[in-house]
N, C-alpha and C positions, 0 to 999 in steps of 0.2 A: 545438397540443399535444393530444394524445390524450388520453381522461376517462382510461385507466390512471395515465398518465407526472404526470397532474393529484392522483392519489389518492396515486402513489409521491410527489408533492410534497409532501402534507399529512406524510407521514411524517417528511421530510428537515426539515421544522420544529423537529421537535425537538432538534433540536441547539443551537437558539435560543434554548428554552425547555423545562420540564420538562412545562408542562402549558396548554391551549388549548383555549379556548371554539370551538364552532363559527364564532361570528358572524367572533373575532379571526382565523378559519382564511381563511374566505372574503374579510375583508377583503388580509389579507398575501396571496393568492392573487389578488386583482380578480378573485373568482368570484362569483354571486350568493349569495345566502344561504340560498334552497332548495337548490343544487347544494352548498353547503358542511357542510349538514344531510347532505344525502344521502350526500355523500363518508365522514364522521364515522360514518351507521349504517351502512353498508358495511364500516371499517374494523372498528367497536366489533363486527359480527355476525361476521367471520373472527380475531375474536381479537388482531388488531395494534393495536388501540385498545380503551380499556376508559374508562367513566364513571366521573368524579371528582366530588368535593364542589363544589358553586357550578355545576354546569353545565358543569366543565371537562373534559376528554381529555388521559389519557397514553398510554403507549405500553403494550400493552397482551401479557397474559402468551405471546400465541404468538410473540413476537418472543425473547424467553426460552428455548422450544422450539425455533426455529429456530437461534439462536446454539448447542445443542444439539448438532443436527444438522450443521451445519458445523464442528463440531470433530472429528466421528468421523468425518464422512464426506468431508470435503474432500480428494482428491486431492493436493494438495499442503501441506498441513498436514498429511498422515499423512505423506507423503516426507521431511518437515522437521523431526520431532520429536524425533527420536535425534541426527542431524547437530546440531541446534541445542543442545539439552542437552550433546551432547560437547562443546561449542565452548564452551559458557558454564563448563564444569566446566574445561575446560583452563587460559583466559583468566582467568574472573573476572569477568567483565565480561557483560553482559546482550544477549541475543544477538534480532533482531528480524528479521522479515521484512513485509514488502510486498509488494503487488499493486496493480494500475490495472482500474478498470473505468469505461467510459466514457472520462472527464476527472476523473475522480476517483482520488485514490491515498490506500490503506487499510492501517493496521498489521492484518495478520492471525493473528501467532500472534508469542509471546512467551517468552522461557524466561532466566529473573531467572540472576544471576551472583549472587559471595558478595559482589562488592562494595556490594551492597543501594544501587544509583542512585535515583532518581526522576526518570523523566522524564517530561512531556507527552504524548508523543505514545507511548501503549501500545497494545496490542491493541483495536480499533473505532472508533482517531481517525482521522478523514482530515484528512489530513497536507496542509500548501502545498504547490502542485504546484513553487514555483522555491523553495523553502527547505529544506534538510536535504538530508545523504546517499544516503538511500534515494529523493526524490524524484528527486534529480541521475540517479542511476544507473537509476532508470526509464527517466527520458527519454532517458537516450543508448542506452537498447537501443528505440526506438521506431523505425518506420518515419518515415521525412522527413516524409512527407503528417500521417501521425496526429501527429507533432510538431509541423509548421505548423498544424493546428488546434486543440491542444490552445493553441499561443503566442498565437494571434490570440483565442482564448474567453475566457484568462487574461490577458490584454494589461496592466491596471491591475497584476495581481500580479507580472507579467513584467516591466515597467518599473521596478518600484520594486527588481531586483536587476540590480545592475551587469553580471552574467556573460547574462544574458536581456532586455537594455533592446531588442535587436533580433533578427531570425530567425538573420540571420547570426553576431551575437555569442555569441548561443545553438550555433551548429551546431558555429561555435569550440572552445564550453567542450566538448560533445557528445563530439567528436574529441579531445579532449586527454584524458577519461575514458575512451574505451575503448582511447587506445594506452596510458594506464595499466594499464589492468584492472580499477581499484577506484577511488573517492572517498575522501576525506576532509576534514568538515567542522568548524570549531570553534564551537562556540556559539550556532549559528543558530537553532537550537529551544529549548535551553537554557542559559540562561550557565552554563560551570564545566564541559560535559558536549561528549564527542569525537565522532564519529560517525564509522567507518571503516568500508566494505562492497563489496560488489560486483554486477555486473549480474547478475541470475541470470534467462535468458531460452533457452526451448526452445522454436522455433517450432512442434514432431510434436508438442508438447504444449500448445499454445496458449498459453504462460506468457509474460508479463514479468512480472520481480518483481524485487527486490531483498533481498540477505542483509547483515548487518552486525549491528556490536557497537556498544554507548554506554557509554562510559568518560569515568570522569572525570578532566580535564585533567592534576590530578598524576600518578595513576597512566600516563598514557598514556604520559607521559615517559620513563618506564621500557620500555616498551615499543621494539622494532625495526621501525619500520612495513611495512617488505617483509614480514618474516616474519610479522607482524598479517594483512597484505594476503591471503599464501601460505593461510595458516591456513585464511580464509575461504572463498577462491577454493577450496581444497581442500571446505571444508562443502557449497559451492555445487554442486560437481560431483557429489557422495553424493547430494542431493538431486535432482536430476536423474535419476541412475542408480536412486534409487528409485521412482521414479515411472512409474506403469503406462501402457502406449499404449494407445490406443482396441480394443476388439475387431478383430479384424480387422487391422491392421496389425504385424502379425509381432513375434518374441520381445521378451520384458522387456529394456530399454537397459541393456547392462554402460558399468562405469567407463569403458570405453576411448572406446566410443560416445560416451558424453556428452560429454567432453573434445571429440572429434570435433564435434561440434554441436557447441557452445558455440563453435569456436576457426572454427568455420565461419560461425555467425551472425555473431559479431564483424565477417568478414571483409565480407560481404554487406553489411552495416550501415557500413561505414569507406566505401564504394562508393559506398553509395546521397548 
């Protein structure tokens, strides 16, 4: 492991905890305790760490700036902010999105319904990679290979859910969500709360993600889940279409495009 991917470790700590002594950094890291120092005044001198009372570190205010920054400027959190507001204003229901980076899958933006939910997993949590909607619908827009080593890293977490105990039972459920279109989970992240979404993945744009609503159980009842499903697949494709290509690669993606990619990845993905 690289001194970088070692210092991005010291950060990921804190998910653990609010606040850490050098010493207790280096020990949960099996680093020395000079290099655990060093790590910490590195952090503390760019700002992602700052000194606490007793000797300890949290997380420190450029991480603040940064979350900042990735609200105005993220490419697909601007794509996704009108689509997902309409969708919550339509429904009711609290409208999420996700991405994966690495082996990690992150709620990235957020847009609450009147039904005023509460759930777990909002905007910065990273999410079980085999539990909930939006993670299911990641994985089945994944490439096989990055799937196979995404299953084999999370093996303990993959085993302990009946639909991922193996690659194969995995690739199973895979295939059964995208000749669906969409997911739908009950209660896996929160009792009482629904999770219904879709793959939202555009290779010219580098994206997997995932789009869905969390509703709760009574209310969903009421609901017609094709036309929940429609809804969204519909939001997903807006997002899409809004979303700008790299320089250089030719005009802004219309609606029709998108649909196009999308019904084309699926396809390429059913293949592989």
């Amino acid at each position: 492991m690289s001194s970088l991917a070692r210092m991005l470790a010291v950060l990921d700590l804190f998910d653990e905890s609010a606040a850490w002594t050098a010493e207790a950094i280096a020990q949960r890291l099996a680093i020395s305790l000079p290099t655990g120092y060093r790590y910490v005044r590195e952090l503390s001198d760019s700002g992602l760490l700052r000194r606490d009372a007793g000797g300890t570190y949290v997380l420190g205010p450029r991480v603040i700036e940064l979350d900042h920054r990735i609200r105005v400027g993220d490419p697909l959190i601007i794509a996704s902010q009108q689509a997902m507001r309409d969708l919550a204003d339509e429904t009711g229901c609290d409208a999420v999105l996700a991405t994966i980076y690495g082996q990690n899958i992150v709620t990235v933006h957020h847009e609450a319904g009147s039904e005023r939910i509460s759930a777990s997993f909002g905007r910065g949590r990273r999410m079980p990679p085999f539990r909930g909607m939006m993670s299911r619908n990641i994985l089945s827009a994944l490439p096989r290979a990055r799937l196979k080593k995404l299953h084999e890293a999370a093996a303990g977490q993959a085993r302990a859910e009946p639909f991922a105990r193996d690659f194969e039972t995995l690739l199973a459920e895979m295939r059964r969500i995208r000749r669906a279109g969409y997911c739908v989970t009950y209660g896996e992240l929160d009792p009482g709360l629904v999770g219904i979404g879709v793959p939202l993945a555009s290779p010219e744009h580098r994206i997997i993600a995932s789009l869905g609503l969390i509703i709760g159980k009574q209310r969903y009842a009421a609901f017609d889940e094709k036309r929940l499903a429609t809804m969204i697949r519909a939001a997903a494709d807006r997002v899409i279409a809004n979303l700008p290509l790299p320089a250089g690669d030719g005009p802004p993606v219309t609606q029709a495009r998108a649909a196009r990619a999308q019904s084309g990845y699926n396809h390429r993905l059913e293949t592989t």
